[in-house]
C-alpha positions as CSV (number, residue, x, y, z in Angstrom):
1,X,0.0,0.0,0.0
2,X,2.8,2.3,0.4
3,X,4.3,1.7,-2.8
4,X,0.4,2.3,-4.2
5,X,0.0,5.5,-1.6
6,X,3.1,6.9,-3.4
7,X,2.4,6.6,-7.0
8,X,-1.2,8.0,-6.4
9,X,0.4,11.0,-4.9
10,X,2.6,11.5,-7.8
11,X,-0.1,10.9,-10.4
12,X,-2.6,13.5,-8.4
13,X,0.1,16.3,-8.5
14,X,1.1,15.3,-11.9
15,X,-2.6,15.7,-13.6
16,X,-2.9,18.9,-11.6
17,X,-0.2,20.6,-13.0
18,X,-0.8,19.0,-16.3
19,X,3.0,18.9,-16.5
20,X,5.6,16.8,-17.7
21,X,9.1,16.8,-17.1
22,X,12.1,16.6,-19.5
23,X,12.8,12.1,-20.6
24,X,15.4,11.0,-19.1
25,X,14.9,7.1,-20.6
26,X,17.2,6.3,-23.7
27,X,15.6,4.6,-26.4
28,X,13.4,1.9,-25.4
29,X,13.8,-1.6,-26.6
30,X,10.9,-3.0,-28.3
31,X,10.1,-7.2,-27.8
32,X,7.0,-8.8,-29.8
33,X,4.7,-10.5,-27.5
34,X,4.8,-13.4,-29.6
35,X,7.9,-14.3,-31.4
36,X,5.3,-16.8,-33.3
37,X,3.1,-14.7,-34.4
38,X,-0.1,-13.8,-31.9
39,X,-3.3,-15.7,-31.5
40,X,-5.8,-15.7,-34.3
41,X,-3.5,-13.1,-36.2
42,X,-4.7,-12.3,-39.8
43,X,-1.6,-11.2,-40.9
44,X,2.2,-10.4,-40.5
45,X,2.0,-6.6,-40.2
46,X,2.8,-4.1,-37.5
47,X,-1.0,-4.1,-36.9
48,X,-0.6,-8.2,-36.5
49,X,2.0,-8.3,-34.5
50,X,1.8,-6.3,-30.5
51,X,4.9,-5.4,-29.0
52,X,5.9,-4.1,-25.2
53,X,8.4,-1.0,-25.6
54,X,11.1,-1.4,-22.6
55,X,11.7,2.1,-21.0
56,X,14.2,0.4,-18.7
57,X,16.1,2.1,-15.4
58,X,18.6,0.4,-13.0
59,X,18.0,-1.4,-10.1
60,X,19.4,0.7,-7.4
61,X,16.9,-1.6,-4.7
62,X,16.1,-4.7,-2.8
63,X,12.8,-4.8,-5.0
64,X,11.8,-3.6,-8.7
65,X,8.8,-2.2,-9.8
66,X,7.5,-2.4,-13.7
67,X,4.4,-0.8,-14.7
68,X,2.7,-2.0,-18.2
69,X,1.6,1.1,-19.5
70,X,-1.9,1.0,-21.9
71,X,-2.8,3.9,-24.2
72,X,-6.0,4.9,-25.2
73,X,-7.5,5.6,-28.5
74,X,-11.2,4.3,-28.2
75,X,-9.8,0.7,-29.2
76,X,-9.5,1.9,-32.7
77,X,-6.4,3.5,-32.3
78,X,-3.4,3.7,-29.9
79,X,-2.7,7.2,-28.2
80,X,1.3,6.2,-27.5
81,X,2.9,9.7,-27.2
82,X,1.0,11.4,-24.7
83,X,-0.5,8.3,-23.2
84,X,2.4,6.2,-23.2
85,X,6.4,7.0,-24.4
86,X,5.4,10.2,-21.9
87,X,3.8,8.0,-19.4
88,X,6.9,5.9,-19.7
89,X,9.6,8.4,-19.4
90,X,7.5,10.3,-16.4
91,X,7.4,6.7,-14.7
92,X,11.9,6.6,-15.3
93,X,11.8,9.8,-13.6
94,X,10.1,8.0,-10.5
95,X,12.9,5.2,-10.7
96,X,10.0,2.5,-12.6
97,X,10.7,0.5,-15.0
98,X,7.6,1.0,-17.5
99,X,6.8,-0.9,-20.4
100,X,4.0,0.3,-23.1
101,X,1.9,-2.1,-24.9
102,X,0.6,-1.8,-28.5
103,X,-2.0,-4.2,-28.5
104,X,-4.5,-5.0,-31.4
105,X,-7.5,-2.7,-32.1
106,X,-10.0,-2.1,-34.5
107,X,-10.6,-2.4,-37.0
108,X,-8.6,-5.6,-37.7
109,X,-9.3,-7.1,-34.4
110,X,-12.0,-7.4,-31.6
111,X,-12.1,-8.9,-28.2
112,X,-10.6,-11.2,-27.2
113,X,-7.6,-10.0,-29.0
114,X,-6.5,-6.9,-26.7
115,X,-7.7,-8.5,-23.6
116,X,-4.7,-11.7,-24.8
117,X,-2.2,-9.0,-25.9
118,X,-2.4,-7.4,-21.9
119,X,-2.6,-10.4,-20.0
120,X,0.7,-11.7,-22.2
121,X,2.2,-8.5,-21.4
122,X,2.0,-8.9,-17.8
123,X,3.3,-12.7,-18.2
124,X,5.9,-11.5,-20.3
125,X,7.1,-9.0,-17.7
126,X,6.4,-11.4,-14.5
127,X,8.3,-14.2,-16.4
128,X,11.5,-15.2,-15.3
129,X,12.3,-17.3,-19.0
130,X,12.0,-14.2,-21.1
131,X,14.5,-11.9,-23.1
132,X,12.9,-9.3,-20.8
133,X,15.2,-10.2,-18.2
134,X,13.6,-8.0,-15.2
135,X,12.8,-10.3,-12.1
136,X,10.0,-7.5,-11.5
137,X,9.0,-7.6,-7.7
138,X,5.6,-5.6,-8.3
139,X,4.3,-5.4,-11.1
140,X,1.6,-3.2,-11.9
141,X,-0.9,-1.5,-14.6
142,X,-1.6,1.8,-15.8
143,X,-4.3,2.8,-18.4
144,X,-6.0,6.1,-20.2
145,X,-9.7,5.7,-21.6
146,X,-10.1,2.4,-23.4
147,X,-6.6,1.8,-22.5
148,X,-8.1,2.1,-19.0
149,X,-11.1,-0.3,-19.7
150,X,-7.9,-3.2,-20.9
151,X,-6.3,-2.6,-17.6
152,X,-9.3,-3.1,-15.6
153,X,-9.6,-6.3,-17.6
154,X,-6.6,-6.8,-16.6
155,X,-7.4,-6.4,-12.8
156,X,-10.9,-8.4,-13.1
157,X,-9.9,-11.1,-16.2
158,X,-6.8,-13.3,-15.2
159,X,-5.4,-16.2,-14.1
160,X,-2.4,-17.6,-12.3
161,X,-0.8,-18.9,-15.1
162,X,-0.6,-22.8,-16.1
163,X,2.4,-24.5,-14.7
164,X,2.4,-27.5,-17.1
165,X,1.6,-25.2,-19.8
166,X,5.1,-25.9,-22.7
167,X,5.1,-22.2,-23.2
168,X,7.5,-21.2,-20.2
169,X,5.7,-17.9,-20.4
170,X,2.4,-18.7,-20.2
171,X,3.3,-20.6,-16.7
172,X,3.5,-16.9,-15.4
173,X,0.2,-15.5,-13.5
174,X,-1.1,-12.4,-15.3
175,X,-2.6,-10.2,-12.5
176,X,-1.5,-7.0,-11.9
177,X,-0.2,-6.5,-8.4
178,X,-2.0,-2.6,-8.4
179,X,-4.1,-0.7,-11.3
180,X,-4.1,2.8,-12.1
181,X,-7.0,3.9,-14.1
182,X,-7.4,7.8,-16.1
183,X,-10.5,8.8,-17.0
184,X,-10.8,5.0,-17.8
185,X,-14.0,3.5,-20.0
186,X,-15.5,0.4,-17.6
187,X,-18.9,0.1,-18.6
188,X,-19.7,-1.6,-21.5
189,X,-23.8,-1.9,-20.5
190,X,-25.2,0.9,-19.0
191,X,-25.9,4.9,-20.2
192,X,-22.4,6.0,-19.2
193,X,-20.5,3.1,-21.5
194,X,-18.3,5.1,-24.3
195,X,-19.9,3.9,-27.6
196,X,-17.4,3.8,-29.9
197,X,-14.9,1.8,-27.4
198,X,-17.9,-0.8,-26.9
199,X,-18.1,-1.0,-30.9
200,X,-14.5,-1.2,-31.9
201,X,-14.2,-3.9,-28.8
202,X,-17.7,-5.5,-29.1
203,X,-18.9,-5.3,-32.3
204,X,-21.8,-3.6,-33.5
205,X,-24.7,-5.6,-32.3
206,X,-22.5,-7.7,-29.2
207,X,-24.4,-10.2,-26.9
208,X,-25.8,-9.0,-23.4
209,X,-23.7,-11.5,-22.1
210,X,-20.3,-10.4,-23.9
211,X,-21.2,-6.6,-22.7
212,X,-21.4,-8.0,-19.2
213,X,-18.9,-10.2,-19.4
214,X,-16.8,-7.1,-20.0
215,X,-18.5,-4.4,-18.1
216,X,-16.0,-4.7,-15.6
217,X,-17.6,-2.8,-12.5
218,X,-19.5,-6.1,-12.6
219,X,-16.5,-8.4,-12.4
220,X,-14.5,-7.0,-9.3
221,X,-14.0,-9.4,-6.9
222,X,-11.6,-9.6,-3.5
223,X,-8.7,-10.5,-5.7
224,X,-9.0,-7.2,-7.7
225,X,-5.7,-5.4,-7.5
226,X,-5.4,-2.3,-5.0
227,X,-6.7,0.7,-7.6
228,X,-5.8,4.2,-8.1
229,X,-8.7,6.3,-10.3
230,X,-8.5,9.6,-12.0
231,X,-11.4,11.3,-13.9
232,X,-13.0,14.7,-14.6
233,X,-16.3,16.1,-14.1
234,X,-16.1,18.0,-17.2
235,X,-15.2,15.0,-19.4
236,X,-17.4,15.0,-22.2
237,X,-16.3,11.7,-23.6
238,X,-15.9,9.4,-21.4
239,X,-18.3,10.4,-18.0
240,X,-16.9,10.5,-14.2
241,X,-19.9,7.6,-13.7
242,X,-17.7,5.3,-14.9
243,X,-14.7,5.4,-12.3
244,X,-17.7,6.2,-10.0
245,X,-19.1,2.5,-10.7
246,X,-15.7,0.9,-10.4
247,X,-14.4,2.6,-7.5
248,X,-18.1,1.3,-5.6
249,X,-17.7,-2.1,-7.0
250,X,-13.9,-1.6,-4.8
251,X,-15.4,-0.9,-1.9
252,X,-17.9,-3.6,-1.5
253,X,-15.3,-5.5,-2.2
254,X,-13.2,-4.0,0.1
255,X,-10.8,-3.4,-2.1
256,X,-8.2,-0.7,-1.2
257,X,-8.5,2.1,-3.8
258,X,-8.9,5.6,-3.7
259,X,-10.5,8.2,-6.4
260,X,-10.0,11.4,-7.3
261,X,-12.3,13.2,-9.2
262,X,-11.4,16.9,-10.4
263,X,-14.2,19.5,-11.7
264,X,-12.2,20.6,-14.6
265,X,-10.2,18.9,-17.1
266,X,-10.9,17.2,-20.5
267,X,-10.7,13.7,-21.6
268,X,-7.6,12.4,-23.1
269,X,-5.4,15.1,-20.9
270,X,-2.5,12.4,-20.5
């Protein structure tokens, strides 16, 4: 909780000043999540093909922290400047490891495809037996709009990994050890869902069951990772309602998390 306590504070100061400081990360190094090719892929293309970009720093502790860091862009796009290469290099600054995830979108591909690319991400960087190399200690998620709604799939869809499983990485569990949503998307059924985020994802005429499958206010449960949440009143796009549901969800639970709602701001501030 302390290490969650201190990146909230960090995050709340940071979207107040809506400021950014200087990168200090060198290039990142850029892995494919699957040096097969992905599940279901209809191609060989960048579009076909999700990678994690390693914005690496050096250990200079007992324990390491990595955050996978997921963009938004309404699941039909990926916003990875100003939410995610300046996510990651604001997260070096803090001595954390970050690694941002291009995952597949619309409109070449639909759930479950993003919801794979994440949870491989996280067993990627909790993996021991991969080129990654990082023996992470915590290993947490951060995400921005419908990169938001992926991380809470993150936190509410995932397993502990399958230890007989021939893929060495797929033994590794894939939840998060803490979440940190912005202005995230989380419904995917009610008044306050984002529409286009639910159509890129869903499809345009989805199953009631598939939109409560993934209306994740619906899925928390005790094991849902600690949770830091960010939103504005004044965002037109995706509204407050939706951390509100999540952060309620939480605390039945009881769930640490905390929630911070400001009155001005837009959506997509970064």
């Amino acid at each position: 909780m302390l290490l969650l306590r201190s990146i909230s504070v960090s995050i709340a100061v940071v979207l107040s000043l809506l400021w950014l400081s200087p990168a200090v990360a060198k290039s990142p190094r850029v892995f494919e999540l699957w040096a097969e090719g992905a599940p279901g892929a209809r191609g060989t293309t960048e579009q076909d093909r999700p990678t994690l970009s390693l914005y690496r720093v050096p250990r200079t502790s007992a324990k390491q922290t990595v955050v996978v860091v997921c963009p938004g862009g309404g699941y039909g796009n990926l916003a990875v400047d100003h939410e995610g290469k300046q996510i990651a290099e604001w997260l070096n600054q803090l001595n954390i490891t970050a690694a941002v995830l291009r995952y597949r979108h619309a409109p070449r591909y639909h759930h479950p495809a993003p919801m794979e690319d994440v949870q491989r991400a996280l067993r990627l960087v909790r993996s021991p037996e991969t080129p990654l190399n990082l023996q992470a200690d915590h290993v947490g998620i951060i995400g921005f709009s419908a990169g938001g709604h992926l991380a809470s799939t993150a936190g509410t869809h995932f397993d502990a990994g399958n230890p007989n499983a021939d893929d060495p990485i797929r033994r590794a569990g894939c939840r998060p050890d803490f979440m940190m949503l912005i202005y995230p998307v989380i419904s995917m059924n009610t008044e306050y869902t984002h529409r286009g985020s639910r159509r890129n994802l869903l499809g345009d005429h989805p199953p009631a069951a598939l939109q409560g499958l993934l209306s994740n206010e619906t899925q928390v449960t005790e094991r849902t990772p600690p949770t830091f949440l960010v939103h504005t009143t004044t965002d037109s796009a995706v509204p407050a309602e939706n951390s509100v549901l999540f952060y309620l969800a939480l605390r039945r639970k009881k769930v640490p998390s905390e929630l911070h709602i400001f009155e001005q701001g837009p959506h997509g501030l970064g």
